[in-house]
C-alpha positions in Angstrom: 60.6 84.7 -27.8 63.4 82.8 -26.2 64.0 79.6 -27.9 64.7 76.2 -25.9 67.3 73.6 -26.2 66.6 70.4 -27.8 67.8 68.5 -24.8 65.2 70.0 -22.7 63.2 67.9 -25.1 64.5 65.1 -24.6 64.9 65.0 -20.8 61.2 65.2 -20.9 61.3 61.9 -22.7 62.9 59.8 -20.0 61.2 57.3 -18.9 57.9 57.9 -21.5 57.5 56.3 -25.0 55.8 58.3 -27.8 54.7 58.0 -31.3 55.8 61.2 -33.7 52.5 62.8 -33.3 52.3 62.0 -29.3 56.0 63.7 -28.9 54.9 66.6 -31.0 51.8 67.1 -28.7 53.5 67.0 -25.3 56.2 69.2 -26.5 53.4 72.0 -27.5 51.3 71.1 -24.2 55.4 71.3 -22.0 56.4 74.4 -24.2 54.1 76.4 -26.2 52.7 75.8 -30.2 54.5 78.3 -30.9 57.8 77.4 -28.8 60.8 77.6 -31.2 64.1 75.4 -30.0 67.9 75.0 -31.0 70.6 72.7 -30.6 74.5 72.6 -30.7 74.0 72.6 -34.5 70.9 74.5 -35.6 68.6 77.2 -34.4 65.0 78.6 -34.8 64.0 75.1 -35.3 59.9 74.7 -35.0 58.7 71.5 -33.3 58.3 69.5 -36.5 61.3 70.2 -37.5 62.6 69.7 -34.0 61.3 66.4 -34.0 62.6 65.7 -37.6 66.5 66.7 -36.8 66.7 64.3 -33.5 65.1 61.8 -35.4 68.1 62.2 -38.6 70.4 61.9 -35.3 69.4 58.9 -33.8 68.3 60.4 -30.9 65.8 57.9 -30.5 65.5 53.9 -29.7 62.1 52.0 -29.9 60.1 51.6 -27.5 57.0 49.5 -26.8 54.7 51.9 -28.2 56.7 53.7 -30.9 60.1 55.3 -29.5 61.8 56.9 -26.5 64.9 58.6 -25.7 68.7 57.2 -26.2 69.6 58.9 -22.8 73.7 58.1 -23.6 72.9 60.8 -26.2 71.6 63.6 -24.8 74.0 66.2 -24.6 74.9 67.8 -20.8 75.9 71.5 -21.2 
């Protein structure tokens, strides 16, 4: 199965504002359950732990309902 970037993720996040268990459900209803993804640093990551490694990254800023996207750090390649 062909395995999708982690900023494809995160593009989906413009403009929305989740809660951990909210992302991790519109990522399986965008991609798949059993969608695996990877990043400029890691691969064959599952959605938890996709979730998990932006998290440790920063990658989000809060939001009024829990978080949303840092779009300055979404990668473009």
């Amino acid at each position: 199965m062909e395995q999708i970037h982690g900023h494809e993720v995160l593009h989906m996040m413009e403009g929305h504002s989740y809660t951990e268990n909210s992302l991790k459900e519109a990522i399986k209803e965008r991609f798949g359950e059993e969608r695996l993804f990877y990043t400029c640093s890691a691969d064959h990551l599952t959605i938890d732990e996709l979730v998990v490694f932006l998290k440790e990254r920063k990658k989000f800023i809060p939001a009024e309902s829990g978080f949303t996207v840092d779009s300055s750090k979404i990668c473009n390649h």
